[in-house]
C-alpha angles and dihedrals in degrees: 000000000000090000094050094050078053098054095051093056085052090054087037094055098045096048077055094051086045087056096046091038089058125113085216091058104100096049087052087052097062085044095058124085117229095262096058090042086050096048086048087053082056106057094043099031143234095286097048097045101092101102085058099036089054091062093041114111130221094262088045100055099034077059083044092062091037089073114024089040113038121058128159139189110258105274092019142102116269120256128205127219107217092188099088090046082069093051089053094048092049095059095048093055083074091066100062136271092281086046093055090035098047088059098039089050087046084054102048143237093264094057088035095051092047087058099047096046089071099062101027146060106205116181130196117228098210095054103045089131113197090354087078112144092033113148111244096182097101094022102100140285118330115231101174106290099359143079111217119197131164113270112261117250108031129134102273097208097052091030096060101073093044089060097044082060095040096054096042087047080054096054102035083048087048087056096052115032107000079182094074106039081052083062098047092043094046085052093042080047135090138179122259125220140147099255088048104022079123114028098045089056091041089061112027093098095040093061090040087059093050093045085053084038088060105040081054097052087049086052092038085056098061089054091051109260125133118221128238106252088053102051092041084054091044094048093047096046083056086044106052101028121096117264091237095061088042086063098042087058106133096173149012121288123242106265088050092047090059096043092057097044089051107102112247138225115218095237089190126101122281135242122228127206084209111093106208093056079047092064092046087046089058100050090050084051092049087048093060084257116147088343109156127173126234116278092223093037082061093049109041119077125242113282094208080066103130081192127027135198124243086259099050099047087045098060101039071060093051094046096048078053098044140357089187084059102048087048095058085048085053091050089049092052096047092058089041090054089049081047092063090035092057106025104044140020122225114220088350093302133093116257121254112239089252091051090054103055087047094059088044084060106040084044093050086057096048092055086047093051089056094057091040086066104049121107111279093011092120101108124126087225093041094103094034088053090042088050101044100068133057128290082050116174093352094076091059098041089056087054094047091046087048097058094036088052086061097054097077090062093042090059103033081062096047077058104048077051094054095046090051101059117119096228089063096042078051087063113031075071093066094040104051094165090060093039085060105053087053104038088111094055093059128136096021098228086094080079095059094046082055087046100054086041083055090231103154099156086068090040091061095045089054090048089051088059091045087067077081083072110011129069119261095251081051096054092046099056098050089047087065095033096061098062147095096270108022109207125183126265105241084219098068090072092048110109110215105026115260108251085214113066102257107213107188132110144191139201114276109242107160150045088245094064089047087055097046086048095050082042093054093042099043094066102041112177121229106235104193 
């Protein structure tokens, strides 16, 4: 088995090298978007990574570094390693001083002076304000009218070699277009004084990263994606507003209504009518390269469904109607999925593309379902009339965030319950050793003041502790109960119980799943 897997990355490497190796590589590279040219970058490696690089064009590799340099924490700013910009820019020294200056300059000064300022103090001698007179002769490296010294407190070791390259990108920039190394430094630079010897320094490649930050959210817009400030704001806005407003929603809101009258740019790989790009295309595409599913084939249900949700059955209607209106839907789904992407985690991590479409879905339904169970809400056009119009899906996702967003408190007060029961005070006596392991845990109301906080990083640490006097299936699902995204323990739904622990899980997507879970959590077991 080992040696077949093997096999196949051998296969798999030398139909890349083929690729690279192409005449007709560099014509396939300005026919590539970022995400196929990145994942590229993937498979061969950064350092690896200069033939394609060197056809790359600005907007290219500024979507390049979108995506290889820049990651974030669900609801946060992005942050950028730098890192691996240093590990570019190393293996492009070897290319020669046109060659590192060609790409920089393709960057800007903005995104190159933002790297640089982390690892450098650059001052500008005609600004030197009261230091006037300082000796710069042992200060650091001259660039024109700067000094240019590594930045105090980093790591020496790692530092080292990204100095060695910064300093060699300086001088071989210096050589070729002194312009614009005189940009990058005055923006890496700050002006001394007494009163901000300190501060100016401190921040100048902090502001440098939000102005970068900014320039990418306005190019990750036009491929779809939603950045993180906005879909923190949208799903909080779901979370926190009254289901009866949610209902009563007769367009978009305002953040959604500027997401879907942006342009867009088709992230998904190109056709050629040459047929010789086409035949690379397609080995890229046989090798899992630039590969996207359809957007509709996401969205619509399985066929071969013997039985079909209220979401599923409401959309095949609404595609006989109207193929103008499901792909609007699909549209819709496709934002909500880079909201959740963008605005929440699931379990502490971010959630796969896949993933995402597939809470959208479960939590549409669920939205549905809730409707579905208001007074009067028994006609046959009731969901096809809900789905035509604007807001769309995203009326019933709101309602279905909104109810999974309860979820957390609810249990988190099944649980102070639990932990307040006589009986188990009765035995935590007996058992000291287990009382005091979980002394800061009594009473249990200290669960519904995290849940409310939403610090579930805290709550699953805690859980983890109730395994001392709960039963292992009770620990897992409110593990995965107390989060962001609460999602249902496929084992609630086992009868009889597994005697093996079941670990998976699925999207909640109906009230029946919201009853089975206050069911579970209302008759806790003690476990001691």
């Amino acid at each position: 088995m080992a040696n077949t897997r093997r096999r196949e990355i051998l296969a798999q490497h030398r139909k890349i090298e083929e690729i690279i190796d192409s005449p007709m590589f560099p014509a396939l590279v300005e026919q590539l978007p970022a995400q196929s040219l990145a994942e590229l970058i993937d498979r061969i490696g950064i350092e690896n990574s200069q033939s394609l690089i060197a056809h790359a064009s600005s907007d290219q590799l500024k979507g390049i570094f979108d995506l290889q340099l820049w990651s974030a924490e669900p609801g946060k700013e992005d942050k950028i390693n730098v890192d691996d910009f240093f590990t570019y820019l190393h293996s492009w020294l070897e290319l020669g001083p046109a060659f590192v200056s060609e790409k920089r300059e393709s960057l800007g000064d903005e995104f190159v002076a933002m790297c640089f300022a982390g690892h450098l103090s650059a001052t500008d001698r005609r600004k030197v304000g009261l230091l006037d007179g300082f000796d710069f002769s042992n200060a650091g490296h001259d660039f024109g009218a700067y000094d240019v010294a590594p930045k105090a407190g980093l790591d020496e070791i790692a530092n080292e070699q990204i100095w060695s390259t910064l300093l060699h990108a300086l001088e071989d920039l210096q050589s070729v277009n002194g312009d614009f190394l005189d940009s990058v430094l005055r923006r890496c630079s700050f002006e001394r004084s007494i009163l901000k010897e300190d501060i100016s320094e401190h921040h100048v490649a902090e502001d440098l990263q939000f102005e970068a930050g900014e320039s990418r959210e306005k190019r990750s817009e036009k491929s779809g994606f939603v950045i993180a400030t906005d879909a923190f704001a949208f799903l909080t806005i779901a979370r926190e507003a009254e289901l009866t407003e949610v209902i009563s929603m007769l367009q978009y809101d305002s953040l959604s209504r500027r997401y879907f009258k942006l342009p867009r740019e088709d992230p998904t790989l190109l056709s050629s009518t040459d047929e010789n790009i086409s035949e690379l295309i397609a080995t890229l595409q046989e090798l899992g390269i630039g590969v996207k599913g359809d957007r509709q084939t996401l969205l619509l249900p399985n066929f071969n469904k013997v039985k079909r949700n209220l979401l599923e059955q409401s959309l095949i209607d609404l595609r006989q109607e109207s193929e103008f209106l499901f792909e609007k839907r699909t549209e819709e789904t496709m934002y909500l999925a880079n909201v959740l992407i963008s605005g929440i985690g699931l379990h502490g991590s971010k959630f796969s593309e896949m993933n995402a479409v597939k809470a959208v879905k479960a939590t549409c339904n669920l939205g549905l379902d809730y409707i579905a169970a208001q007074p009067g809400a028994d006609s046959e056009e009731l969901y096809f009339e809900l789905l035509s119009p604007e807001p769309g899906l995203l009326r019933p996702f709101q309602l279905g965030f909104h109810l999974l967003n309860q979820l957390p408190v609810h249990c988190a007060e099944f649980l102070s319950e639990f932990l307040g029961q006589k009986k188990l005070a009765q035995r935590l006596r007996r058992l000291s050793w287990i009382s005091a392991e979980l002394n800061h845990l009594l009473p249990g109301t200290i669960f519904i003041k995290k849940a409310k906080e939403r610090r579930f990083e805290e709550l699953r640490t805690d859980v983890q502790l109730l395994s001392l006097v709960l039963d292992h299936t009770a620990v897992h699902c409110l593990d995965h109960l107390l989060d962001p995204f609460p999602v249902f323990p496929r084992i609630l739904g086992m009868q009889p119980q597994p005697v093996r622990l079941d670990r998976s899980i699925r999207f909640i997507e109906s009230l029946q799943d919201l009853d089975a879970i206050h069911g579970y959590v209302s008759n806790l077991k003690i476990d001691i």
